[in-house]
C-alpha positions as CSV (number, residue, x, y, z in Angstrom):
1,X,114.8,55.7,115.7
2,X,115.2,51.5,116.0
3,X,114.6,50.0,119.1
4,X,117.2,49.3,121.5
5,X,118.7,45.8,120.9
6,X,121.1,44.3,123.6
7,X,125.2,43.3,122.7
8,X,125.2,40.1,124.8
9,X,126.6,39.4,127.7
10,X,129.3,36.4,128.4
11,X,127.1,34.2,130.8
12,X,129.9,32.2,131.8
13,X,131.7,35.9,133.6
14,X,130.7,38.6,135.9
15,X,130.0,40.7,133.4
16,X,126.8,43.4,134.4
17,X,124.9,46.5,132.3
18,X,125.3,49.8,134.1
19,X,123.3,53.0,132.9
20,X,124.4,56.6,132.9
21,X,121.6,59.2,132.8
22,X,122.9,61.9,130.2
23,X,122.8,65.3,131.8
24,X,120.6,67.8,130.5
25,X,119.3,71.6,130.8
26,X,115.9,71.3,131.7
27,X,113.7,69.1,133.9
28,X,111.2,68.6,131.2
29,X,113.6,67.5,128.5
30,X,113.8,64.1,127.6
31,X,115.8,61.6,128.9
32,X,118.7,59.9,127.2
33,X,120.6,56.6,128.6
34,X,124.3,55.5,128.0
35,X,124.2,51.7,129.1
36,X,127.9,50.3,129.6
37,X,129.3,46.6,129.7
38,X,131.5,46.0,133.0
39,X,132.5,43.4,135.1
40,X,131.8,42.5,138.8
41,X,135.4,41.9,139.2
42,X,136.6,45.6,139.5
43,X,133.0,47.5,138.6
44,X,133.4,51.5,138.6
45,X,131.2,53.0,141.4
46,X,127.5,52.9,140.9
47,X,124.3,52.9,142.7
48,X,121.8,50.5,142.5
49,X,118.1,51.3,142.1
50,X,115.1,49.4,144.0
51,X,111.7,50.5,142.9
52,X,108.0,48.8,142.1
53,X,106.9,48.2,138.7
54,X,103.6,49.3,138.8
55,X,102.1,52.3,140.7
56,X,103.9,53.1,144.2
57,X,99.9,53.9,145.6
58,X,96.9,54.4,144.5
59,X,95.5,58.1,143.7
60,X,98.4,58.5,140.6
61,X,97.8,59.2,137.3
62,X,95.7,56.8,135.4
63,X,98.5,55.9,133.1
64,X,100.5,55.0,136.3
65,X,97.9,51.9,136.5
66,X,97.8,50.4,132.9
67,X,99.2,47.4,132.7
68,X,101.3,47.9,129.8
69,X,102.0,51.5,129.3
70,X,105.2,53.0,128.5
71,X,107.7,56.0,127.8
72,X,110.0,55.9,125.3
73,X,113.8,57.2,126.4
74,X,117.0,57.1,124.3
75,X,119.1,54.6,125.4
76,X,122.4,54.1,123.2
77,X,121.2,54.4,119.4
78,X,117.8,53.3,120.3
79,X,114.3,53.5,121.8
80,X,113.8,51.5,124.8
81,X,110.3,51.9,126.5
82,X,110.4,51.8,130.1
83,X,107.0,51.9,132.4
84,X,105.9,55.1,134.2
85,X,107.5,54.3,137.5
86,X,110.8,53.8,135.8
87,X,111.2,56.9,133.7
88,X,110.0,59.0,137.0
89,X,113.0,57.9,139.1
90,X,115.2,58.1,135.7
91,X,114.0,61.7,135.3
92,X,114.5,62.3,139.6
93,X,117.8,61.1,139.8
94,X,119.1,62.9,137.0
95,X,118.0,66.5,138.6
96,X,119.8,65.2,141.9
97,X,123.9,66.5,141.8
98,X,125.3,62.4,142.6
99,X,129.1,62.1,143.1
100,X,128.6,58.8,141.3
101,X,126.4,58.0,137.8
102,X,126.4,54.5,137.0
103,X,123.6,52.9,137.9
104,X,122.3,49.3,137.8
105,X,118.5,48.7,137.0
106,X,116.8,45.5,136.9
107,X,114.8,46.3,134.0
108,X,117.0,47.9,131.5
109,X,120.1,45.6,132.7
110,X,118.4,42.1,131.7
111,X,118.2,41.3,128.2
112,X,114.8,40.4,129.0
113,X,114.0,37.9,125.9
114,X,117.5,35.8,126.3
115,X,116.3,33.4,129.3
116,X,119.6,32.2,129.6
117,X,121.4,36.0,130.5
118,X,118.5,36.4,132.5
119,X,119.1,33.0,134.8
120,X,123.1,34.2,135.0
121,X,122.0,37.9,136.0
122,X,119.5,36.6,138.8
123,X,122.5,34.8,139.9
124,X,124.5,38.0,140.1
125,X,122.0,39.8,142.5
126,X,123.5,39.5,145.8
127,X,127.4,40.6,144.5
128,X,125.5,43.6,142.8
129,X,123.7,44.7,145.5
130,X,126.5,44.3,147.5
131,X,129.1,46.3,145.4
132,X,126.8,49.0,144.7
133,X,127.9,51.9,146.4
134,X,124.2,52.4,147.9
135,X,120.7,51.4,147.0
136,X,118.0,54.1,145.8
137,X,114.7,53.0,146.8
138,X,112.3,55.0,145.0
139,X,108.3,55.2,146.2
140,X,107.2,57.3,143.6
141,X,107.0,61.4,143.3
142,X,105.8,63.3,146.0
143,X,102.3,63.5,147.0
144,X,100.7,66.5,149.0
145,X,100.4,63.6,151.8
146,X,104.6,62.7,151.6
């Protein structure tokens, strides 16, 4: 499978990326990403998700502290290889039964390489935030401490 490659987005609009987390049967299974093209405008119902890049604390699995190590997940037709943190709140929220499944994240939504999307999108934050139906702030998985 290719890598994921962006359609772009009209910087001169409200346009936004929203993910849905494909359902599966089991926990372990891997995860599989629909991202969808929709405007700020009228926007469907989503959720937005807050989280840290890097390890949440220290005392995770080594990986969880590399700098630039990453998990492949399906998203559309393609690969697109998120960090540890990321494809552990992915993997949470699609066990959790959510009325709404849309959801905007900063790091798949961006085309990251096109400087000019990113400087529109950054724009874009506040109205996101404030459309979103809530905000999942995710800490990392449970400890034996949490």
């Amino acid at each position: 499978m290719s890598l994921f490659t962006y359609e772009p987005l009209n910087v001169r609009s409200t346009d936004i990326r929203l993910v849905e987390i494909l359902a599966t049967e089991n926990w372990s299974d891997p995860l599989e990403l629909k991202l969808i093209h929709t405007s700020l405008t009228r926007p469907p119902e989503y959720l937005t998700l807050s989280y840290t890049w890097g390890a949440p604390f220290n005392g995770l699995c080594p990986e969880w502290n590399e700098e630039n190590a990453t998990i492949p997940i399906k998203l559309n037709n393609g690969v697109f290889y998120a960090r540890w943190n990321l494809e552990s709140a992915l993997r949470h929220l699609r066990s959790y039964n959510w009325d709404t499944k849309l959801i905007w994240i900063d790091a798949i939504r961006i085309d990251q390489e096109n400087s000019d999307e990113k400087a529109h999108q950054i724009i874009l934050m506040k109205d996101i935030y404030a459309k979103s139906r809530m905000t999942v702030i995710w800490l990392g998985p449970a400890t034996a401490d949490s």
